[in-house]
C-alpha positions as CSV (number, residue, x, y, z in Angstrom):
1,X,13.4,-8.4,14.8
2,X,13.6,-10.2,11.4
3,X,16.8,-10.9,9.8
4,X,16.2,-8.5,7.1
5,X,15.4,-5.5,9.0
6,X,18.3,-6.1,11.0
7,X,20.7,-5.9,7.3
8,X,18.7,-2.8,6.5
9,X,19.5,-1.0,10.2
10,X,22.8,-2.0,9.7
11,X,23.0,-0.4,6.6
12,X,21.4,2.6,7.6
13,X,23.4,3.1,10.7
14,X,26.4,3.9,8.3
15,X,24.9,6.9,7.1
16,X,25.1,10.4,7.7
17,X,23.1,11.1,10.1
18,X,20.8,13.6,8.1
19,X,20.0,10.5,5.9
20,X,19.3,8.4,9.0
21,X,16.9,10.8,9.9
22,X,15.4,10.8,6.3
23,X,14.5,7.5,5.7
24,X,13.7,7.3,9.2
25,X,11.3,10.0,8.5
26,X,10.1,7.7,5.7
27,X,9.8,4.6,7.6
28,X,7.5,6.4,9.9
29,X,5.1,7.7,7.7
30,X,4.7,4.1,5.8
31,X,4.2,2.6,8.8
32,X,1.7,5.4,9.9
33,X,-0.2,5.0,6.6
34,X,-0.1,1.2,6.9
35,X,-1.5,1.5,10.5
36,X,-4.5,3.8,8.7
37,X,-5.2,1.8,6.0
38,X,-5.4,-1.4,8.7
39,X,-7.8,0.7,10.7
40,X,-10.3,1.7,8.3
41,X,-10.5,-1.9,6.7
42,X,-11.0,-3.4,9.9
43,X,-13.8,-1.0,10.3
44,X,-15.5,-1.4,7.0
45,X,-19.0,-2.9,7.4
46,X,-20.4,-6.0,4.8
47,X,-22.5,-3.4,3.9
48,X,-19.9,-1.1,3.0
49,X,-17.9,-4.2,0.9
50,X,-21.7,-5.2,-0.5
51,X,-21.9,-1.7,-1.8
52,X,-18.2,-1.2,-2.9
53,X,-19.0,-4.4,-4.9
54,X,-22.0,-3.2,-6.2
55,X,-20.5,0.1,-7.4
56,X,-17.8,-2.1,-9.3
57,X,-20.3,-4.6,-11.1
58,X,-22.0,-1.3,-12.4
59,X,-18.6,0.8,-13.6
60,X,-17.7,-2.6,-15.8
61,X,-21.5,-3.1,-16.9
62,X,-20.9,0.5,-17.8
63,X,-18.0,0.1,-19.6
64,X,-16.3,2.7,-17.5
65,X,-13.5,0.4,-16.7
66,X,-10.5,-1.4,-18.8
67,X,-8.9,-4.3,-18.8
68,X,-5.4,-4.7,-16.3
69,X,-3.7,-6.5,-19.9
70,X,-4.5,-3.1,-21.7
71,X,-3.5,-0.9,-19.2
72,X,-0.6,-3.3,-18.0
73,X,0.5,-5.3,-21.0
74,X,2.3,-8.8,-20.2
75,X,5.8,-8.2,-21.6
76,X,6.5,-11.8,-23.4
């Protein structure tokens, strides 16, 4: 166990227990999400990447997408 999660245990362990079992409840579904998400990538053919890619290259030919600095602007 990593240093870190052992600071957040001990953290958590001094809270009610209903907020244990909250962010315990939390916990589990990220890492249930995080196990999908590993799953399906894993699983994904080239041809499925080659056509995701694909799919892309037209939106932007398209114009159907924007650039990240308009919808994210840099704060200088």
């Amino acid at each position: 166990m990593t240093e870190l999660l052992q600071q957040a245990i001990a953290q958590i362990q001094q809270l009610p227990p209903d907020q244990q079992d909250a962010i315990a409840s939390r916990f589990l579904a990220e890492l249930e999400d995080e196990q999908k998400w590993e799953s399906r990538f894993a699983s994904t053919t080239d041809e499925q990447w080659d056509q995701m890619a694909a799919m892309v290259r037209q939106e932007i030919a398209s114009g159907q997408t924007a650039a990240l600095d308009t919808i994210f602007p840099s704060e200088k």
